[in-house]
VEXVO-444427 format. One record per residue (C-alpha): residue number from 1; x, y, z; residue in three letters. Coordinates in pm, whole numbers, m for minus. Last residue first. Layout:
% residues N
@i NUM | u X | v Y | w Z | aa ALA
...
//
This chain:
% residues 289
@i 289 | u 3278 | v 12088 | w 5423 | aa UNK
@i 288 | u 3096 | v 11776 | w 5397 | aa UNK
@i 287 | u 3196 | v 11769 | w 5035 | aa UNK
@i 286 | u 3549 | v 11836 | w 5119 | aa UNK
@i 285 | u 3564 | v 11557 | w 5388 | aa UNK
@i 284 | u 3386 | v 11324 | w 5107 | aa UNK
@i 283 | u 3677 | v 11395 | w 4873 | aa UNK
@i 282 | u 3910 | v 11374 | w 5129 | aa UNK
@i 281 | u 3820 | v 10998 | w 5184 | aa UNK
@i 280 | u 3816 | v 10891 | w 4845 | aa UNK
@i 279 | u 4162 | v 11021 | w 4798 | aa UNK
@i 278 | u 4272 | v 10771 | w 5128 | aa UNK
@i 277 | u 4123 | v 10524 | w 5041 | aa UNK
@i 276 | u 4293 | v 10561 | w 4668 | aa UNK
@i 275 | u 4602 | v 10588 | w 4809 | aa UNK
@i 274 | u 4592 | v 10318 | w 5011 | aa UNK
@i 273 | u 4477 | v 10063 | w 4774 | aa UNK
@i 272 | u 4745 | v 10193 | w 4590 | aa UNK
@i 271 | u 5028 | v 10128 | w 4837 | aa UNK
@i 270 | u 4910 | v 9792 | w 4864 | aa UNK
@i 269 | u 4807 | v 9743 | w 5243 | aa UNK
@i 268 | u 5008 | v 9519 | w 5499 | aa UNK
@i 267 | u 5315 | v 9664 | w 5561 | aa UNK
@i 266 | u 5152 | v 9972 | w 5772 | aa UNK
@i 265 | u 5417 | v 10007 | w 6087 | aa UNK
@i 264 | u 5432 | v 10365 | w 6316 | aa UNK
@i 263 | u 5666 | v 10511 | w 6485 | aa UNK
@i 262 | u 5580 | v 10821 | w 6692 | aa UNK
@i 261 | u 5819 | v 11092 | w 6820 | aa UNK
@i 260 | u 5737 | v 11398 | w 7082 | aa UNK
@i 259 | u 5936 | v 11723 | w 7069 | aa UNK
@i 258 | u 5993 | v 11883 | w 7382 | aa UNK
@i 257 | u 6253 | v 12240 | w 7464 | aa UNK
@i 256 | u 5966 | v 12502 | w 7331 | aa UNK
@i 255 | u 5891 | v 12650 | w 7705 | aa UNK
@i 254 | u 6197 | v 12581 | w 7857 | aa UNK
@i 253 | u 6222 | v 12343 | w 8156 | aa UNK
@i 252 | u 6360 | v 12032 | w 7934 | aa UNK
@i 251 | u 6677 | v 11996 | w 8147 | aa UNK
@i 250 | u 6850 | v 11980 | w 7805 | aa UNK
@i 249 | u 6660 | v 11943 | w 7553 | aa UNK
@i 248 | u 6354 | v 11670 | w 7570 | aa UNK
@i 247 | u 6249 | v 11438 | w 7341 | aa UNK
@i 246 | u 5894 | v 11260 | w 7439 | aa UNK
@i 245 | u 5846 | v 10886 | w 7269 | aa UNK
@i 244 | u 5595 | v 10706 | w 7100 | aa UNK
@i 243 | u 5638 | v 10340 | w 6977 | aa UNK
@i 242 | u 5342 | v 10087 | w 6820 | aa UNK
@i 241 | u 5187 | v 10419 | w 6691 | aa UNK
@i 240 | u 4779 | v 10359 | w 6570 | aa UNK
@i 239 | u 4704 | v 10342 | w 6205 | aa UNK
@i 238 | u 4323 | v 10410 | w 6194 | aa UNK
@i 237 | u 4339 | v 10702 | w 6283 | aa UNK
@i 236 | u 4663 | v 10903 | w 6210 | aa UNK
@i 235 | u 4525 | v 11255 | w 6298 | aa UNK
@i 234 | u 4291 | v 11144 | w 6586 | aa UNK
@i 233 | u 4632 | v 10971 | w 6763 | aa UNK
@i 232 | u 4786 | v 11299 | w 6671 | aa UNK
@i 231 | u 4584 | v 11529 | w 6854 | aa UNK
@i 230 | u 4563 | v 11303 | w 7147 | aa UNK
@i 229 | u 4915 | v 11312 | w 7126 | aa UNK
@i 228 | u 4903 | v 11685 | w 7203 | aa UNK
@i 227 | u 5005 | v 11973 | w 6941 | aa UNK
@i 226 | u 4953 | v 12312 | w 7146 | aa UNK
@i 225 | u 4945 | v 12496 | w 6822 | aa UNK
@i 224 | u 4882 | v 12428 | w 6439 | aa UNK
@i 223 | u 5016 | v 12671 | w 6153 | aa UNK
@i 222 | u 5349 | v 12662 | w 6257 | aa UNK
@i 221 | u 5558 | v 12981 | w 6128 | aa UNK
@i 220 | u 5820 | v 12884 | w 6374 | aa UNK
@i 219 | u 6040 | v 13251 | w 6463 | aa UNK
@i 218 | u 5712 | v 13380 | w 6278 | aa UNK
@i 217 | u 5557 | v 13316 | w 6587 | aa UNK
@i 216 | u 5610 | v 13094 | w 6856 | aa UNK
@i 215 | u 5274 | v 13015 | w 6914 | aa UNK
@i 214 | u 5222 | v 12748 | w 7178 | aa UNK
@i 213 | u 5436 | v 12419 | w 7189 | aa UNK
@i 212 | u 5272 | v 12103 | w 7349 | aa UNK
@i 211 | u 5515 | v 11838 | w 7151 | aa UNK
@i 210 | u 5706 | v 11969 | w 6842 | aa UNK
@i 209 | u 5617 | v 11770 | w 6574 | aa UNK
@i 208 | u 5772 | v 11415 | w 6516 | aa UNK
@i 207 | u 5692 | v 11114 | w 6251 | aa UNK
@i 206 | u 5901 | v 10763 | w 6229 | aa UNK
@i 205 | u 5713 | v 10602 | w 5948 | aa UNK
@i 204 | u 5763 | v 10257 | w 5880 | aa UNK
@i 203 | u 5600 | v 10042 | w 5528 | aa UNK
@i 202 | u 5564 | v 10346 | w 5362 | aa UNK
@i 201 | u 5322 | v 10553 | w 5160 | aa UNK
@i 200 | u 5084 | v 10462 | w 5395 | aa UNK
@i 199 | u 5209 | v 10596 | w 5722 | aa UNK
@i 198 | u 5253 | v 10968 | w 5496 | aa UNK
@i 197 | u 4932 | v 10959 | w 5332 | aa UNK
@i 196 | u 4731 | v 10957 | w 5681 | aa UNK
@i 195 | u 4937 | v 11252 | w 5824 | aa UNK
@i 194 | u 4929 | v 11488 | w 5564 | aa UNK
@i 193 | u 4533 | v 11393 | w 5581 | aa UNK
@i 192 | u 4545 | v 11466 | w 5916 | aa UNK
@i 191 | u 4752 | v 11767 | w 5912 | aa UNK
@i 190 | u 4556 | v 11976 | w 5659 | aa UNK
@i 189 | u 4753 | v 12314 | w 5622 | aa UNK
@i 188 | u 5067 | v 12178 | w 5709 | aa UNK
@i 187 | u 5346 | v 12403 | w 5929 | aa UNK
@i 186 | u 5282 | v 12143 | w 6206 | aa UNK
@i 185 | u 5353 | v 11833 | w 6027 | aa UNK
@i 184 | u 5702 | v 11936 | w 5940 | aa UNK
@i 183 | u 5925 | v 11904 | w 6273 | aa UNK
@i 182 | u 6066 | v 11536 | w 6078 | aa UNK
@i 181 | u 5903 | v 11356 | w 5899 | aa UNK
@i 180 | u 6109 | v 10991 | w 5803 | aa UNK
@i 179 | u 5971 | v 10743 | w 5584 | aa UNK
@i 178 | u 6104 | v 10374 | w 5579 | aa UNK
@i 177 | u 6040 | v 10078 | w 5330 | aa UNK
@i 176 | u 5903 | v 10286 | w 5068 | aa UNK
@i 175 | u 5586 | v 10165 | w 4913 | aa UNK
@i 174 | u 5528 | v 10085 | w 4515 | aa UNK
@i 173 | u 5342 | v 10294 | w 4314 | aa UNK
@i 172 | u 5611 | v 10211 | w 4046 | aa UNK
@i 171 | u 5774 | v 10552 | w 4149 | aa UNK
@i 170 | u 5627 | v 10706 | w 4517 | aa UNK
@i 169 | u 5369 | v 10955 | w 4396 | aa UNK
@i 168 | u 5382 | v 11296 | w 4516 | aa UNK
@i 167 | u 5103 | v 11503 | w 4484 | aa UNK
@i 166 | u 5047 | v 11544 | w 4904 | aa UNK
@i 165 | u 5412 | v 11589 | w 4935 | aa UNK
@i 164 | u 5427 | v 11936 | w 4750 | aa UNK
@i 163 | u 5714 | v 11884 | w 4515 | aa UNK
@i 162 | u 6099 | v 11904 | w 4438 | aa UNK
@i 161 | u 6265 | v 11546 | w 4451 | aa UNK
@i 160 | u 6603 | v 11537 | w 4516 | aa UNK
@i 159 | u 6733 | v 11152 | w 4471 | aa UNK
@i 158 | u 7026 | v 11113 | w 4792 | aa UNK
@i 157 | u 7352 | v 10969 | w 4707 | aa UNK
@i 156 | u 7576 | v 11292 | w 4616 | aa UNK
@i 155 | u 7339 | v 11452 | w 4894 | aa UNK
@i 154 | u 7605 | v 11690 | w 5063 | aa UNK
@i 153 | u 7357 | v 12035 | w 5014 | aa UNK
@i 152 | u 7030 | v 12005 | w 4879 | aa UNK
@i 151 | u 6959 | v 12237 | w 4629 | aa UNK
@i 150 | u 6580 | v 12398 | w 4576 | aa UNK
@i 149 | u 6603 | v 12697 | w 4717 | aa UNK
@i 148 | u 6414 | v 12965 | w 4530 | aa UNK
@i 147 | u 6058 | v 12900 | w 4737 | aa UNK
@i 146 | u 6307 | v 12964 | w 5061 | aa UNK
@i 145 | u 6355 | v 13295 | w 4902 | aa UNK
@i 144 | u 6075 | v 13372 | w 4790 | aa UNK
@i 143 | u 5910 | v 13303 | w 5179 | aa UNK
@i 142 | u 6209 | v 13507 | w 5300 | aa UNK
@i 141 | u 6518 | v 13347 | w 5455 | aa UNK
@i 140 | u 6546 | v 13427 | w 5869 | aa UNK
@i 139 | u 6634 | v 13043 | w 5955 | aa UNK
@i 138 | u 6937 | v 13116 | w 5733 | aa UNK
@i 137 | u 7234 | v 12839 | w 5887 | aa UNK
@i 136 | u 6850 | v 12656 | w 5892 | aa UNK
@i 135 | u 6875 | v 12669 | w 5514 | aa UNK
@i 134 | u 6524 | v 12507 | w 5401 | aa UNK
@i 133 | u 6486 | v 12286 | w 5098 | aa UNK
@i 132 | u 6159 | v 12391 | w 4883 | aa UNK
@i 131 | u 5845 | v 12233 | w 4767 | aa UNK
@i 130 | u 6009 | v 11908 | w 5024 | aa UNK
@i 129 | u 6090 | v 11551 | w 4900 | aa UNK
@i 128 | u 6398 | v 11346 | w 4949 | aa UNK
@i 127 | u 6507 | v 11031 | w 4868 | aa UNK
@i 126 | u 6750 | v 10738 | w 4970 | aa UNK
@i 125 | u 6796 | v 10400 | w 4768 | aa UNK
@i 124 | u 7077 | v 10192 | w 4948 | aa UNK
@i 123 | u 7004 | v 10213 | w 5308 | aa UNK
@i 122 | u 7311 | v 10128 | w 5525 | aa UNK
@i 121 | u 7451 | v 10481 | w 5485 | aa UNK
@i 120 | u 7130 | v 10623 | w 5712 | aa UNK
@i 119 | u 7335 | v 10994 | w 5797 | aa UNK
@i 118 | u 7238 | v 11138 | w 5483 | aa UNK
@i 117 | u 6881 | v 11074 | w 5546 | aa UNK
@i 116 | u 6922 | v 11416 | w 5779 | aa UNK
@i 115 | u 6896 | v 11649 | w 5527 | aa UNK
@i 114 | u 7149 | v 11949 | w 5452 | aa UNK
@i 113 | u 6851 | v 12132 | w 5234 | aa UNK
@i 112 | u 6581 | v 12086 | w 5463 | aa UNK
@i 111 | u 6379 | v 11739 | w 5444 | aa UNK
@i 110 | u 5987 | v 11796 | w 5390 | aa UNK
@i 109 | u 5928 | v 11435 | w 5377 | aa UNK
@i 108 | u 6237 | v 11209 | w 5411 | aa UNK
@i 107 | u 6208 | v 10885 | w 5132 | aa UNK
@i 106 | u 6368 | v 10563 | w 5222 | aa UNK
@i 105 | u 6478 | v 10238 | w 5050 | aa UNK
@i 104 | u 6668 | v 9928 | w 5145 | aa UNK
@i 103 | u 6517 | v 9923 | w 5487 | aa UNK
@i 102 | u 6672 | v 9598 | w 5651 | aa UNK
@i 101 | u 6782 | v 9814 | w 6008 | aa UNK
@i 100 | u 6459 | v 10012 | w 5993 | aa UNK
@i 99 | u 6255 | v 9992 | w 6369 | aa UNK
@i 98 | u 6569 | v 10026 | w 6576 | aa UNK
@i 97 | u 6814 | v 10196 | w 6375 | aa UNK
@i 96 | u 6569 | v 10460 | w 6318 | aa UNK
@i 95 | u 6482 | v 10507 | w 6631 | aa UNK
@i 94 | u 6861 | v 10521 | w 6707 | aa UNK
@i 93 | u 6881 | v 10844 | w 6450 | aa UNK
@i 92 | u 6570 | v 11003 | w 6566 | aa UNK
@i 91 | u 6662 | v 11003 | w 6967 | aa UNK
@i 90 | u 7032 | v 11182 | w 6833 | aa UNK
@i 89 | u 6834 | v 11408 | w 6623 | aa UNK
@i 88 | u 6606 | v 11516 | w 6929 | aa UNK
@i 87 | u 6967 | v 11610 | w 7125 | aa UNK
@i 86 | u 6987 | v 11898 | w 6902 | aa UNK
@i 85 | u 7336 | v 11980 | w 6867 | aa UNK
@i 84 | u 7289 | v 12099 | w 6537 | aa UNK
@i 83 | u 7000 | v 12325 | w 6608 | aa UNK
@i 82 | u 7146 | v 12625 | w 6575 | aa UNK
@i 81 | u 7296 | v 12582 | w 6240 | aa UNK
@i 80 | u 7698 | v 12483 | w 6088 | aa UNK
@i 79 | u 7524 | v 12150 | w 6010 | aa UNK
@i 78 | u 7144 | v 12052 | w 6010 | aa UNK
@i 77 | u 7153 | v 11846 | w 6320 | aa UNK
@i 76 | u 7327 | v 11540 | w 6402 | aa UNK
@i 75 | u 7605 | v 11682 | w 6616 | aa UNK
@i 74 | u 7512 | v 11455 | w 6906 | aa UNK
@i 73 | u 7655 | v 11138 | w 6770 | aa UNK
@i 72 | u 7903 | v 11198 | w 6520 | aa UNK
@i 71 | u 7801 | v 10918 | w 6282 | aa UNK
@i 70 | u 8189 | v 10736 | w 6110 | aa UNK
@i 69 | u 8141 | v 10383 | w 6358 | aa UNK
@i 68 | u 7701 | v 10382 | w 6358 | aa UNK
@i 67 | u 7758 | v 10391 | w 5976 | aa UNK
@i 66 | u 8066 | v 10154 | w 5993 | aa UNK
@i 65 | u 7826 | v 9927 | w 6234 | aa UNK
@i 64 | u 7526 | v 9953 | w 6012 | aa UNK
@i 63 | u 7709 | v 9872 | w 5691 | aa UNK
@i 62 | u 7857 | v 9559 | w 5866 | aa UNK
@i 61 | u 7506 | v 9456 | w 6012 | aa UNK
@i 60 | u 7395 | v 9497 | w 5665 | aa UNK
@i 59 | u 7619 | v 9265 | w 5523 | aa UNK
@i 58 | u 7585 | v 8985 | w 5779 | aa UNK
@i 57 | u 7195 | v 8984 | w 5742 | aa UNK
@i 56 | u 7288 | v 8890 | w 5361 | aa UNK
@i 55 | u 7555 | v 8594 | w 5503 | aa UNK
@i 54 | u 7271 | v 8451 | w 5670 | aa UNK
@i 53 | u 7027 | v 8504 | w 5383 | aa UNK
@i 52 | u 7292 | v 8369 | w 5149 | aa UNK
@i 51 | u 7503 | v 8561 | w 4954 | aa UNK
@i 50 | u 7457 | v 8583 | w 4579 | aa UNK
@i 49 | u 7805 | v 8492 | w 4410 | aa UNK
@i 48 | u 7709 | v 8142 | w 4419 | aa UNK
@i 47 | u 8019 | v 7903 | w 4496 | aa UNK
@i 46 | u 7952 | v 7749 | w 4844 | aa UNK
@i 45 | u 7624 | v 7814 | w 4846 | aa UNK
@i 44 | u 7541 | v 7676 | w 4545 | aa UNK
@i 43 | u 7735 | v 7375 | w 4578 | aa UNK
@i 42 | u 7552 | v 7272 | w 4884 | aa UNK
@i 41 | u 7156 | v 7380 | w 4726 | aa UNK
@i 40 | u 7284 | v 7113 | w 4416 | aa UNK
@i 39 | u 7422 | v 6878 | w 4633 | aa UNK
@i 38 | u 7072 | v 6896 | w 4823 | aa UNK
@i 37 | u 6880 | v 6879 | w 4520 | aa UNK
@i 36 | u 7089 | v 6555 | w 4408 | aa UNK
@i 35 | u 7066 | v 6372 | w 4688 | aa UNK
@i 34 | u 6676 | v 6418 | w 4732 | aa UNK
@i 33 | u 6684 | v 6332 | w 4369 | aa UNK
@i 32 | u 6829 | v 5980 | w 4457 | aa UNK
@i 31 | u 6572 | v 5960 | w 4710 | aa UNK
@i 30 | u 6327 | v 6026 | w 4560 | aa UNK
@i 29 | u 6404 | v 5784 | w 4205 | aa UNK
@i 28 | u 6508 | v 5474 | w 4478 | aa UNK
@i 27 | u 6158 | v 5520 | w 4641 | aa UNK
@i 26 | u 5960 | v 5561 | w 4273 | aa UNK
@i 25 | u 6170 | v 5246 | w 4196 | aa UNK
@i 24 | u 6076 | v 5028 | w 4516 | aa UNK
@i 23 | u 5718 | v 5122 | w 4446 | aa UNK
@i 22 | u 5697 | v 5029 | w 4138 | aa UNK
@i 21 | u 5852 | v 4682 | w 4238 | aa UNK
@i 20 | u 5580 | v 4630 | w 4517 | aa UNK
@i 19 | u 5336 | v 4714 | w 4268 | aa UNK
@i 18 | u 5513 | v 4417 | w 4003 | aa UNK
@i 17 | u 5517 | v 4192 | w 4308 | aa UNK
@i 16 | u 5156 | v 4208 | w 4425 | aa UNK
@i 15 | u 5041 | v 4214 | w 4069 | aa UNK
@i 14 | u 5237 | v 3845 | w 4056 | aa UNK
@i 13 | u 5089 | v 3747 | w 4396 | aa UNK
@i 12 | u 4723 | v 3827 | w 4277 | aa UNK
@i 11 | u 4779 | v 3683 | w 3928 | aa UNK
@i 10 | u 4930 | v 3321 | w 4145 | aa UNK
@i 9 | u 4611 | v 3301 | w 4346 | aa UNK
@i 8 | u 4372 | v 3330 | w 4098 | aa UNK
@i 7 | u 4564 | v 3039 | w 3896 | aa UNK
@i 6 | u 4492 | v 2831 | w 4184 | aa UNK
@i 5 | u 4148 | v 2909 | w 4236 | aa UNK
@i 4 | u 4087 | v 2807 | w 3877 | aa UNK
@i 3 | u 4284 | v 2507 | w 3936 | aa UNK
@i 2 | u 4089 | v 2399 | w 4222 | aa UNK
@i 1 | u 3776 | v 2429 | w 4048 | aa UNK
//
């Protein structure tokens, strides 16, 4: 009886041993590939051509400083035009800075023919898409003629895209980073839905329309009045603005001197998704109607 207990005794300590032996190994095996991985992540940082996150963030705070460095600040209107000196494009331009400093692409809806996107040098892919491209140095053009012109002026690095916005399609269905609308909304037909497609066909959309202005005629051609953000906050629902801002010119005492400025952020959805909500939804509206 003893013996048997004996021998017992000395399998238990040998199985002991031989676990406490696999477990030495599996240590010695992790942390010898702990080593290894982080030689591996060392040397690749030190002699990767692809910049690190660090050194990424770097890059495009260089861009941004040479484009903030060449911009002529206050002269950021469509050139040799009236509205040049606009103040409002000044507002735009920082906004812009502020909410889409990573953007890599950006699409301007309804962009005249010297368009503003120029200015964003930072941002590699840059489009623009409008059924026509306005001349403001020719604010007096013709309906045919602003239908003929379809050139963009100075946009060696900006895609052209000539279309009505609401059949657009971004390519791949995939959203832009930024979208910029500027002083478009109110010459739309069906704002809201203009509206809706525009926050979800990118992941920021800075949108303006001139704030409170009544008729101004054919000088404007708008075909909504008196625009309040009340108006607008209906227009966009459910995407609420997380910035909104009032752009005055000059002293702001003239009648059509304010332009109000939302920003809004929708990186959530698919673009698709989106799209097809948003479809669906003017599909019922037209059967209502």
């Amino acid at each position: 009886m003893s013996r048997s207990r004996g021998g017992g005794g000395g399998g238990a300590s040998r199985n002991l041993q031989c676990l406490s032996m696999i477990f030495f190994a599996l240590t010695c095996c992790s942390f010898w590939l702990t080593i290894i991985n982080f030689q591996k992540a060392m040397y690749d940082d030190t002699y990767s051509d692809k910049p690190n996150l660090s050194e990424q963030r770097q890059l495009v705070n260089n861009r941004i400083a040479e484009t903030i460095k060449k911009t002529n600040i206050g002269k950021l209107g469509p050139s040799k035009s009236a509205r040049s000196d606009y103040r409002y494009y000044d507002s735009l331009f920082y906004t812009t800075l502020q909410y889409a400093s990573e953007a890599k692409t950006s699409i301007e809806v309804g962009c005249a023919n010297d368009p503003f996107i120029k200015y964003l040098d930072w941002i590699d892919k840059r489009t623009c898409v409008a059924p026509y491209f306005i001349d403001y140095k020719n604010e007096d053009n013709t309906q045919a003629e602003r239908n003929m012109n379809t050139k963009l002026t100075n946009s060696v690095e900006i895609e052209k895209v000539v279309s009505d916005f609401m059949k657009y399609t971004p390519p791949n269905e995939e959203k832009f980073d930024l979208l910029l609308c500027s002083q478009v909304l109110e010459h739309v037909p069906n704002p809201a839905a203009f509206m809706k497609k525009m926050i979800e066909t990118a992941k920021v959309s800075i949108i303006s329309v001139p704030f409170n202005w009544g008729n101004c005629g054919e000088t404007c051609n708008h075909v909504t009045h008196f625009i309040t953000q009340k108006m607008l906050l209906k227009w966009s629902y459910p995407y609420k603005p997380i910035h909104t801002a009032i752009v005055a010119e000059k002293e702001g005492k003239r009648k059509f001197d304010e332009r109000i400025l939302l920003v809004f952020i929708n990186d959530k959805k698919p673009l698709k998704e989106s799209l097809t909500e948003l479809n669906n939804l003017l599909i019922k509206q037209k059967k209502m109607s």
